[in-house]
N, CA, C and O of each residue as an XYZ file, in Angstrom:
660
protein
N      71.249    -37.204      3.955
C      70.346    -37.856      4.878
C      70.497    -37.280      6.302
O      69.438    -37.063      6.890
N      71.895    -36.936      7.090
C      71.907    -36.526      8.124
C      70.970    -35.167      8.412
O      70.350    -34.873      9.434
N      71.128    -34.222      6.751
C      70.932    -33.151      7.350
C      69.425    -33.152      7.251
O      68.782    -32.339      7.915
N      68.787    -34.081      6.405
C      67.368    -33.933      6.598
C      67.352    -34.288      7.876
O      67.111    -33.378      8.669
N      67.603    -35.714      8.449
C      67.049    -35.711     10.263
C      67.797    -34.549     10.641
O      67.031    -34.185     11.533
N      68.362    -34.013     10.643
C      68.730    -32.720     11.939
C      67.774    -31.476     11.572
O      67.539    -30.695     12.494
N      67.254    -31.243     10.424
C      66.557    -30.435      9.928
C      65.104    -30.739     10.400
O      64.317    -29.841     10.698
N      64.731    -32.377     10.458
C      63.608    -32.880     10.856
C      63.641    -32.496     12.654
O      62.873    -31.690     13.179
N      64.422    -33.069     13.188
C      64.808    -32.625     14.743
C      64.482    -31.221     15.454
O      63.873    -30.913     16.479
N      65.255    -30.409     14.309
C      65.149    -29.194     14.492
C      63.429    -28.629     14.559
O      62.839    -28.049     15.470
N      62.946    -29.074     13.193
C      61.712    -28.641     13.170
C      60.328    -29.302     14.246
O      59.345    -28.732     14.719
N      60.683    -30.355     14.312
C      59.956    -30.977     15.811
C      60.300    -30.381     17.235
O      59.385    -30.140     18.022
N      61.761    -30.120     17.598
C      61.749    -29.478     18.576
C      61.230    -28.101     18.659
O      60.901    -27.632     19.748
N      61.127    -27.335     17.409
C      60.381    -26.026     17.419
C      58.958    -26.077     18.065
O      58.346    -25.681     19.057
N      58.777    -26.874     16.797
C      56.637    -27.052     17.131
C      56.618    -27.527     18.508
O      55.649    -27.136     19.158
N      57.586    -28.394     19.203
C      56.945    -29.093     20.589
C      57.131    -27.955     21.429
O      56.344    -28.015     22.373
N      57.896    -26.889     21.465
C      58.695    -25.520     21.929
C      57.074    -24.850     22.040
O      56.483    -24.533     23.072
N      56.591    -24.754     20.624
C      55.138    -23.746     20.399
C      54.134    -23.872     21.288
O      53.390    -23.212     22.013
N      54.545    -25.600     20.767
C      52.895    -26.253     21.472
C      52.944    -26.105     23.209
O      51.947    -26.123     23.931
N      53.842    -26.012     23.498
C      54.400    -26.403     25.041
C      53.704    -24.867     25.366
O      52.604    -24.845     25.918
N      54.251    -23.849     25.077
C      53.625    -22.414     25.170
C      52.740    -21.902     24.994
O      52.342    -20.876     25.546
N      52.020    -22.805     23.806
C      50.362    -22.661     23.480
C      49.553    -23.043     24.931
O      48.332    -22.999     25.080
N      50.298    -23.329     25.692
C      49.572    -24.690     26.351
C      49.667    -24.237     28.065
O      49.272    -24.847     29.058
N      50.113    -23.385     27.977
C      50.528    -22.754     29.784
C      48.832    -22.474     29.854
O      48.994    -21.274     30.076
N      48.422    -22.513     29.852
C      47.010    -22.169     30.580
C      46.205    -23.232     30.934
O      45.092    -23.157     31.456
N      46.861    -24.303     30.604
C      46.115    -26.097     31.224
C      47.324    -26.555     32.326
O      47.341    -27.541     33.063
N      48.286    -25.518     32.173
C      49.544    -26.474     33.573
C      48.770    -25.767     34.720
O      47.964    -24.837     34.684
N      49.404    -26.705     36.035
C      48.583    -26.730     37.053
C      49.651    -25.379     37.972
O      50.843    -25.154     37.761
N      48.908    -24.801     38.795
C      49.507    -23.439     39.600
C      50.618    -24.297     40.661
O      50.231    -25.326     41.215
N      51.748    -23.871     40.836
C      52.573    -23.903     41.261
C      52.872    -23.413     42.675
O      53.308    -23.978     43.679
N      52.465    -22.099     42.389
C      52.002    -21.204     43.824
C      51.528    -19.503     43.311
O      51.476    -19.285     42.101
N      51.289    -18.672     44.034
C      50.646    -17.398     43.673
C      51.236    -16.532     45.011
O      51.586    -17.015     46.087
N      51.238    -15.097     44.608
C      52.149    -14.734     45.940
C      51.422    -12.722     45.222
O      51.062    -12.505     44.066
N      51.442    -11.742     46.303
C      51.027    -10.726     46.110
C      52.145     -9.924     46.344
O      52.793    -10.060     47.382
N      52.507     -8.915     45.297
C      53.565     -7.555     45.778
C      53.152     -6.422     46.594
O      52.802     -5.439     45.942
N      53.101     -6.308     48.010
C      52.525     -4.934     48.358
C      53.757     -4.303     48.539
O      54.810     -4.937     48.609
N      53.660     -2.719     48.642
C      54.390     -1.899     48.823
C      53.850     -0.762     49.882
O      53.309      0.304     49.587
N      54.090     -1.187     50.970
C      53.453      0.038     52.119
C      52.197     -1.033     52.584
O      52.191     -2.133     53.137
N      51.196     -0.165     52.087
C      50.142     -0.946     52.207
C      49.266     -1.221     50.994
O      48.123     -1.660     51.117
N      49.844     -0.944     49.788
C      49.716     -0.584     48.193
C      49.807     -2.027     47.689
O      50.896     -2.553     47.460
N      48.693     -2.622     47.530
C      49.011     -4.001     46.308
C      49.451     -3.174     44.713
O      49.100     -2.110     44.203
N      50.391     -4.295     44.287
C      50.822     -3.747     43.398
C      50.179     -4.726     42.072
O      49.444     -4.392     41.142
N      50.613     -5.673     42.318
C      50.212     -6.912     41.335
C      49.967     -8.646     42.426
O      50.190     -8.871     43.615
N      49.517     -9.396     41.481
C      49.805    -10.569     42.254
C      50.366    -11.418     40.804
O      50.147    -11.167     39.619
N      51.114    -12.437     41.403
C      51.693    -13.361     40.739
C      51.190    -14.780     40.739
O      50.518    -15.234     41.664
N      51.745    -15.875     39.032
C      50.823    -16.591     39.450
C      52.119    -17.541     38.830
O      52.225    -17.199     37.652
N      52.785    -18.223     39.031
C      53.430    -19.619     38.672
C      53.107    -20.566     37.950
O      52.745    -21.327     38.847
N      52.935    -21.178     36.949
C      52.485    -22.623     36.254
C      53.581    -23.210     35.829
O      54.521    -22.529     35.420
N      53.624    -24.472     35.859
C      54.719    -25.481     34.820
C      53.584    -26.497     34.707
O      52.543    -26.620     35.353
N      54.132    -27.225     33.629
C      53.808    -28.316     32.833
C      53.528    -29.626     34.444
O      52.588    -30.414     34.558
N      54.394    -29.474     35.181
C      53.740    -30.702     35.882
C      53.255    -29.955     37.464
O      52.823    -30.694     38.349
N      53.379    -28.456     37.692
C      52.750    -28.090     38.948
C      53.957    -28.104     39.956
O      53.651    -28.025     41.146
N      55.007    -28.177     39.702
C      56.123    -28.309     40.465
C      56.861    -27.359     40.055
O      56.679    -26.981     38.898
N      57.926    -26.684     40.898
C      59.443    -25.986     40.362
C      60.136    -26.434     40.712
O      60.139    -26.839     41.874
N      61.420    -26.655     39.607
C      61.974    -27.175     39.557
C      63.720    -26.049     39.038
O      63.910    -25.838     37.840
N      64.493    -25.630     39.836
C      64.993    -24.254     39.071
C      65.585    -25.108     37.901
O      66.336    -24.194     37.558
N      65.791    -25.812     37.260
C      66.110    -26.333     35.697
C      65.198    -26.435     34.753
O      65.333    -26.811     33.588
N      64.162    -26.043     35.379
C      63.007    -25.581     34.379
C      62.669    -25.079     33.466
O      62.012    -24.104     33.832
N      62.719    -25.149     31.985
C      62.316    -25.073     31.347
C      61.153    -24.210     30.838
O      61.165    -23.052     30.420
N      60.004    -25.207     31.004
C      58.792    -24.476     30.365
C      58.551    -24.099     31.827
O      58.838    -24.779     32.811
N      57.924    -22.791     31.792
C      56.890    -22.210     32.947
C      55.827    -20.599     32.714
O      55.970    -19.883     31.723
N      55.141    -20.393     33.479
C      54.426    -20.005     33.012
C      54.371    -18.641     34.181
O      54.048    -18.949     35.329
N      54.685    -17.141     33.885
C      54.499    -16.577     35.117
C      53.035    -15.433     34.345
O      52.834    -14.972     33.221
N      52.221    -15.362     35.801
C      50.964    -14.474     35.198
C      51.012    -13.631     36.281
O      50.987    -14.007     37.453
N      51.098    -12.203     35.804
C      50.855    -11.275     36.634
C      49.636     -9.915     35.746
O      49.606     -9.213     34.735
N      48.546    -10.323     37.355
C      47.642     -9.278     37.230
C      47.801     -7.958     38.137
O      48.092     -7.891     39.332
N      47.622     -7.288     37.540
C      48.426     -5.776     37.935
C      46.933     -5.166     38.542
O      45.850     -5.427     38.019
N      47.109     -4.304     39.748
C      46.043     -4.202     40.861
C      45.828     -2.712     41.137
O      45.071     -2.026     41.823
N      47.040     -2.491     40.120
C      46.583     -0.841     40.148
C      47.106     -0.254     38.611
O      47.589     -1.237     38.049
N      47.216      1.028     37.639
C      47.375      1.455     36.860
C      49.054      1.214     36.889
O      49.593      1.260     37.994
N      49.698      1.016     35.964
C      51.223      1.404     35.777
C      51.900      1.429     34.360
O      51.994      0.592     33.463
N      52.344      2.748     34.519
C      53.389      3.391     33.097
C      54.103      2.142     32.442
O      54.242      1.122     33.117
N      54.444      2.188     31.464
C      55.487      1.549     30.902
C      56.959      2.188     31.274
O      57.864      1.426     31.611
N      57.130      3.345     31.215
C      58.151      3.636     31.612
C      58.618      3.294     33.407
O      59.733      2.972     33.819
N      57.712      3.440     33.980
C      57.838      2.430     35.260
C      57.937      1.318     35.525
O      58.434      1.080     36.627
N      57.595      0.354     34.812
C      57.629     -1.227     34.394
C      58.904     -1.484     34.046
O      59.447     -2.487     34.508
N      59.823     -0.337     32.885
C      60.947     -0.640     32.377
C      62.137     -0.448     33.624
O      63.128     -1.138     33.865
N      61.521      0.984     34.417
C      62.448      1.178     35.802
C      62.556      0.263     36.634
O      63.529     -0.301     37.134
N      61.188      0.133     36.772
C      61.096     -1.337     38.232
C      62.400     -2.430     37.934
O      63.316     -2.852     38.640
N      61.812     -2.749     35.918
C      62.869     -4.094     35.706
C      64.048     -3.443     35.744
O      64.782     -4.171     36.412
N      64.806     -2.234     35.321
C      66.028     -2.242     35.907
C      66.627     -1.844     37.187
O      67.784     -1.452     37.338
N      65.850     -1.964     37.974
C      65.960     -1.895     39.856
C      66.282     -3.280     39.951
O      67.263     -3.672     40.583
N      65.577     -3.961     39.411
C      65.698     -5.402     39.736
C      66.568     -5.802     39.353
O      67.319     -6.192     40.247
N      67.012     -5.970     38.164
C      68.453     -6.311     37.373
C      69.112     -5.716     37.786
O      70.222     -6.231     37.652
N      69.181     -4.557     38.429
C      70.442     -3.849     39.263
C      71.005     -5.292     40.134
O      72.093     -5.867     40.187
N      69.630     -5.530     40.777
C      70.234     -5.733     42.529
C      70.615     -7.175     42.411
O      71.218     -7.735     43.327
N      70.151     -8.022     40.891
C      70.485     -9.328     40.397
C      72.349     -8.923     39.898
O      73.172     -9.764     39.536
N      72.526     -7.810     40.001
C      74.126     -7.893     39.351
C      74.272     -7.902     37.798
O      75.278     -8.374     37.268
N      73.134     -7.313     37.009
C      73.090     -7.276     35.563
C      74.129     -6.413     35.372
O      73.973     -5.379     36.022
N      75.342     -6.454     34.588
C      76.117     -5.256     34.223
C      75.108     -3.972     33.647
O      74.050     -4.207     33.064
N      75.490     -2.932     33.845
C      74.345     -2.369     33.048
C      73.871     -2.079     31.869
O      72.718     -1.713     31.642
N      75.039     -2.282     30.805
C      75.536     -2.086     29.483
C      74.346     -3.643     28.877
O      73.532     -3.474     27.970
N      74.476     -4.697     29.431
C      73.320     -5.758     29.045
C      71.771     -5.383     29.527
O      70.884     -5.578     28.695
N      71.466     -4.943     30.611
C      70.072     -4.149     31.022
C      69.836     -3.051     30.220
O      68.631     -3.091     29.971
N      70.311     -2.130     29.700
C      70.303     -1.066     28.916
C      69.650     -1.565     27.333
O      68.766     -0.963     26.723
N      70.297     -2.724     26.918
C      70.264     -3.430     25.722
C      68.682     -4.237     25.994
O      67.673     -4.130     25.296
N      68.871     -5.036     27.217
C      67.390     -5.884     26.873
C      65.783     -4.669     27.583
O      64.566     -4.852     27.609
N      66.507     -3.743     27.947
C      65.608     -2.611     28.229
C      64.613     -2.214     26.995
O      63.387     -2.223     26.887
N      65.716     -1.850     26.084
C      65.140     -1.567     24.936
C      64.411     -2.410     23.896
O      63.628     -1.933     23.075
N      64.745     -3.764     24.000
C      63.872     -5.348     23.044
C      62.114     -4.867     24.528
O      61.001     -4.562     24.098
N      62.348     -4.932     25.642
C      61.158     -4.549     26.160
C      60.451     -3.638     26.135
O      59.351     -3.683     26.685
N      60.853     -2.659     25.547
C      60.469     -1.018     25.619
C      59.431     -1.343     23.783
O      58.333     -0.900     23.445
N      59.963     -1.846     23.362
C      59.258     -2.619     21.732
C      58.314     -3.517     22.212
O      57.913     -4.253     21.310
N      57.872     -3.708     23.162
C      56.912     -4.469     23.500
C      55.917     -4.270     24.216
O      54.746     -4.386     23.853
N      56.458     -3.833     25.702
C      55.493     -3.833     26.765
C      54.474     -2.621     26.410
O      54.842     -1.758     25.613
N      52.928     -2.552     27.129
C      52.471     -1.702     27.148
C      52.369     -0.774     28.525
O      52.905     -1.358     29.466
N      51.907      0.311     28.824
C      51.393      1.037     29.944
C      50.247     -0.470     30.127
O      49.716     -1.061     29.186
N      50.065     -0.908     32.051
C      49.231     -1.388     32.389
C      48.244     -0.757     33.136
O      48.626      0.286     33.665
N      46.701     -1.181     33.406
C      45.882     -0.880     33.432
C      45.486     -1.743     35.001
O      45.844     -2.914     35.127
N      44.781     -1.076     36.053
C      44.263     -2.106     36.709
C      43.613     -2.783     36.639
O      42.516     -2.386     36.247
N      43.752     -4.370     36.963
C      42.852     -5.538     36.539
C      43.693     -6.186     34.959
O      43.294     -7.266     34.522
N      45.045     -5.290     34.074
C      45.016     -6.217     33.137
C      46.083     -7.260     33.655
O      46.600     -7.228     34.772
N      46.325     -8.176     32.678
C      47.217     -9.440     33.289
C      48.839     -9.694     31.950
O      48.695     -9.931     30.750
N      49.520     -9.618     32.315
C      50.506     -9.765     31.291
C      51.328    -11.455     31.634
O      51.732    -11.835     32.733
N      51.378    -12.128     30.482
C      51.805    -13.589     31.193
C      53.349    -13.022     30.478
O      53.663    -12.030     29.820
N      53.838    -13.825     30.825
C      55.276    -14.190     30.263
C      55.495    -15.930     30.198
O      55.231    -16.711     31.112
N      56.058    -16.276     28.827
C      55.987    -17.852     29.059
C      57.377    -18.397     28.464
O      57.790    -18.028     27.365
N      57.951    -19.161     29.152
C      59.211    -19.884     29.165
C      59.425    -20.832     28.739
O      59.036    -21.744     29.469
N      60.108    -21.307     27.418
C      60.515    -22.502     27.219
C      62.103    -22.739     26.825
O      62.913    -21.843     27.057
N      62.459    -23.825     26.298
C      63.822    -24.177     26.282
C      64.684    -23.207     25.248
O      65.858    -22.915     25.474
N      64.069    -22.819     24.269
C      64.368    -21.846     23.033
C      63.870    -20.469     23.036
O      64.006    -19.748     22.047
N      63.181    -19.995     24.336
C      63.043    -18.428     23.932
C      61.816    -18.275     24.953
O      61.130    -19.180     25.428
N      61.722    -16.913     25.163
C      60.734    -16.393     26.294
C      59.571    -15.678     24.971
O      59.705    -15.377     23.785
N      58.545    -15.642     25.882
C      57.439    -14.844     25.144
C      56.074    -14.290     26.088
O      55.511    -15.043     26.882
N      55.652    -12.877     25.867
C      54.790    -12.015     26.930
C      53.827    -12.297     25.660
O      54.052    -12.383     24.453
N      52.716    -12.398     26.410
C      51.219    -12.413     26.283
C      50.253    -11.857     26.950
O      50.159    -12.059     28.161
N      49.169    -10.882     26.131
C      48.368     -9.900     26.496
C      47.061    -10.235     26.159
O      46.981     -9.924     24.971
N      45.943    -10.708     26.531
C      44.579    -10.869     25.729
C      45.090    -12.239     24.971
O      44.527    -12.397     23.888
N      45.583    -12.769     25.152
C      45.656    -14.233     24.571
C      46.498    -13.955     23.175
O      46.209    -14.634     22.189
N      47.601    -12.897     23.087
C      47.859    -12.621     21.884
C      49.375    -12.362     22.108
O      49.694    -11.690     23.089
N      50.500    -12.925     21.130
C      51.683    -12.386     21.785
C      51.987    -11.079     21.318
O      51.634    -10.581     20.248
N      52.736    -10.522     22.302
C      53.923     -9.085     22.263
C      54.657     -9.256     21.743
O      55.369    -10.204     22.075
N      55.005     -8.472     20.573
C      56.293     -8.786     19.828
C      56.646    -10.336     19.919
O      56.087    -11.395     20.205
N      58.041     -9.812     19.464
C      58.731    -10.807     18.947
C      59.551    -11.924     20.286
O      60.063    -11.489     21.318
N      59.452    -13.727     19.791
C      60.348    -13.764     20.941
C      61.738    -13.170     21.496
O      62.648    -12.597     20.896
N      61.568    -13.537     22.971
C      62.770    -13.284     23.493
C      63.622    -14.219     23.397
O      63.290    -15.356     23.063
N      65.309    -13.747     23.782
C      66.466    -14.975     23.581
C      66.080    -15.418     24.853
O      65.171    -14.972     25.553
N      66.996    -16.504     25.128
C      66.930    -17.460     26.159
C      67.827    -16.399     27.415
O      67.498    -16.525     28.594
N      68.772    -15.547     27.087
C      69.502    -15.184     28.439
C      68.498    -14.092     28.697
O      68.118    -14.117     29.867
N      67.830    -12.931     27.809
C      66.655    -11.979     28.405
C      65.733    -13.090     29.240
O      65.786    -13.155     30.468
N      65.026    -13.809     28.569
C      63.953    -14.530     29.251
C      64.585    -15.158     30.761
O      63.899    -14.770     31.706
N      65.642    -15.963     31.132
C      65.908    -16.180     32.248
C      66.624    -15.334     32.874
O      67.124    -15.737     33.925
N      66.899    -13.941     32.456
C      66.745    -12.789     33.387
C      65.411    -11.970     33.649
O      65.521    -10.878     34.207
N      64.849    -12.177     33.484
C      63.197    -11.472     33.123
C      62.635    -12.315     34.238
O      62.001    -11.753     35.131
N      62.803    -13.525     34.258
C      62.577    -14.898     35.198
C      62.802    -14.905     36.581
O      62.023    -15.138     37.506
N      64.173    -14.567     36.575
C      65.305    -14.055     37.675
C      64.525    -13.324     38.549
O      64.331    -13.474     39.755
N      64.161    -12.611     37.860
C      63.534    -10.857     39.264
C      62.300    -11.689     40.180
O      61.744    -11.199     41.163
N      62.039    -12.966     39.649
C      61.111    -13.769     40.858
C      61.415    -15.039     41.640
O      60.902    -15.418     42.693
N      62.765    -15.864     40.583
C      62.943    -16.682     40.895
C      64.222    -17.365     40.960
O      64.532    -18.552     41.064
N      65.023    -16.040     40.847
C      66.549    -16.091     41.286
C      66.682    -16.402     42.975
O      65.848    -15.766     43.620
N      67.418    -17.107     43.641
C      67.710    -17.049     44.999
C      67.731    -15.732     45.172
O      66.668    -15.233     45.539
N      68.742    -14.949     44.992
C      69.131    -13.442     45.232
C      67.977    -12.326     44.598
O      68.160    -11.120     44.431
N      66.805    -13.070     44.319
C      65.336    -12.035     44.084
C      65.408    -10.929     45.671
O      65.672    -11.222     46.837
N      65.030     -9.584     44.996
C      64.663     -8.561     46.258
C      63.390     -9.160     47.217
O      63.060     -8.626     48.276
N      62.941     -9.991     46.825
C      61.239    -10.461     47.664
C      61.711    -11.577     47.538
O      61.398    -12.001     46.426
N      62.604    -12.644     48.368
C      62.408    -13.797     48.540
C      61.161    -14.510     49.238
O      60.979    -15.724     49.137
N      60.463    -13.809     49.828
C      58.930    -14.406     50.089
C      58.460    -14.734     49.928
O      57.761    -15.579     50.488
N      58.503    -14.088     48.572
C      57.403    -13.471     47.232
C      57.485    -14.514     46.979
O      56.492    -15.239     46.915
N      59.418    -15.179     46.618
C      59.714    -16.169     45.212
C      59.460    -17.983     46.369
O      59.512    -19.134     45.934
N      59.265    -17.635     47.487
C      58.862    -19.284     48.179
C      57.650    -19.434     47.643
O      57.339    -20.358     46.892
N      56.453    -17.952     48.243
C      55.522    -18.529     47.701
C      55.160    -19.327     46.362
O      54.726    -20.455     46.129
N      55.611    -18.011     45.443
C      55.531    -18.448     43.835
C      56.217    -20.017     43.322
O      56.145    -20.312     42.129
N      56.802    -20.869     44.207
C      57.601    -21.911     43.975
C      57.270    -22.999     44.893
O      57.810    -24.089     45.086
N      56.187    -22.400     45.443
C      55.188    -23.609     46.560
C      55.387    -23.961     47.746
O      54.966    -24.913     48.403
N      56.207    -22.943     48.021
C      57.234    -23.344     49.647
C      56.489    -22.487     50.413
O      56.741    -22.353     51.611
């Protein structure tokens, strides 16, 4: 009997996990914030959670970035390990979740939008309303997270705006 309810538990917290992620495109914007470089927009960013607030114990959230000019995948993978550099990623773990992203991401296009969506059990990127691979674990996804909404982010600006401040 126990292990059916923990089995039952288990399987409810999955689906509410799904549904919660199905569902980032009805949470309310949080904040939105633009990357320039020089005078070069790069992308803009877009924040959602479930109640329109951040909260850093957060859970579900929702980050959307539309990309404003063409960019490599192999530049996407550099950028993220510039960033995980300067977050203090050992590099031997960046090297490792480099490669679960390198199985996923595509070369972007200007004008396309790549979401990334966060919940309590695993991260997941979305393209055209369709996911990328496979999920992510929970420590990739809240390092993936990190590069906007770590205190110690390179663009703390960036990460007030994106967090409503």
């Amino acid at each position: 009997m126990k292990a059916y309810l923990a089995l039952l538990l288990l399987v409810v917290t999955v689906a509410s996990s799904q549904l919660q992620a199905s569902a980032w495109f009805t949470w309310p914007t949080v904040g939105e914030s633009t990357l320039k470089w020089g005078w070069w927009k790069i992308y803009t960013a877009e924040l959602k959670t479930p109640t329109g607030k951040y909260l850093a114990s957060d859970s579900n959230l929702a980050l959307i970035i539309r990309y404003l000019r063409d960019i490599d995948k192999n530049d996407l993978l550099s950028a993220t390990d510039k960033q995980w550099q300067h977050l203090g990623i050992p590099s031997q773990q960046r090297q490792q979740w480099l490669r679960v992203l390198a199985q996923q991401w595509p070369s972007v296009k200007q004008g396309d939008r790549l979401v990334f969506v966060k919940t309590a059990t695993e991260g997941r990127f979305y393209q055209h309303g369709k996911p990328l691979g496979k999920p992510l674990s929970v420590p990739l996804s809240n390092a993936f997270i990190g590069i906007w909404l770590s205190t110690a982010t390179e663009y703390p600006k960036l990460r007030l705006q994106l967090i409503g401040q």
